[in-house]
N, C-alpha and C positions, 0 to 999 in steps of 0.2 A: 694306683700302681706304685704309688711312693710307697707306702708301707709296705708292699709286698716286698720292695727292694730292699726297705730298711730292717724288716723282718729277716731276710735272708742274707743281711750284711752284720747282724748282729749274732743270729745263730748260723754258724757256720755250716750247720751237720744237715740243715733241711734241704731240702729235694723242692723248693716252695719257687726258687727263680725257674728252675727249668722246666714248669707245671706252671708258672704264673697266668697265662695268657687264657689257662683253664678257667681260672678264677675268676680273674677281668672281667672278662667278656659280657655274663650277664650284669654284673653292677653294673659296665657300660650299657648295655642296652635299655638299664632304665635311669640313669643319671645323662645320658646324650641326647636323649629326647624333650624331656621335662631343660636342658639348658635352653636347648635351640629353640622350645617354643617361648622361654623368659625372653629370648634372644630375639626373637620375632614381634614379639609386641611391645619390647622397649625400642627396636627400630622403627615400626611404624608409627609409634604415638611422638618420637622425638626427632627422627629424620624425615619422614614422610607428610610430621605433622598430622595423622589419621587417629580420629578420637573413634572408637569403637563404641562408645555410650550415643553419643550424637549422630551414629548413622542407627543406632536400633531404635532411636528415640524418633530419628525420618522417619522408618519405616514404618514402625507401629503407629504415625501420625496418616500416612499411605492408606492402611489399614482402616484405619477409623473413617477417614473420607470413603473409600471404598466401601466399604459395609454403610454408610449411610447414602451412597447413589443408589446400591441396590433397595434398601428400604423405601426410599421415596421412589422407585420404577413401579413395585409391587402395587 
């Protein structure tokens, strides 16, 4: 949004501030999503404390156990 501003505060003659929100919009739509999720998983790993490797490394450990009670049922 800054450079639209700065664009339109340098050339006086464009039409670019009263159209800017035209322009915005999709940059936003994919620069607001890609922050919030950087936003999301440095909150969980550093206020939450929540390691996202250590619970796939649970799981897939879940997994193995499982798949060997079924084997030895068989």
């Amino acid at each position: 949004m800054y450079i639209f501003q700065l664009i339109s505060a340098v050339i006086e003659d464009t039409l670019v501030d009263t159209k800017a929100i035209y322009y915005i919009l999709p940059v936003m739509m994919i620069i607001v999503p890609i922050v919030y999720l950087i936003r999301l998983k440095l909150f969980d790993k550093y206020v939450y404390n929540i390691d996202l490797q250590k619970i796939d490394a649970e799981l897939a450990e879940y997994e193995r156990k499982e798949k060997e009670m079924l084997e030895e049922n068989k």
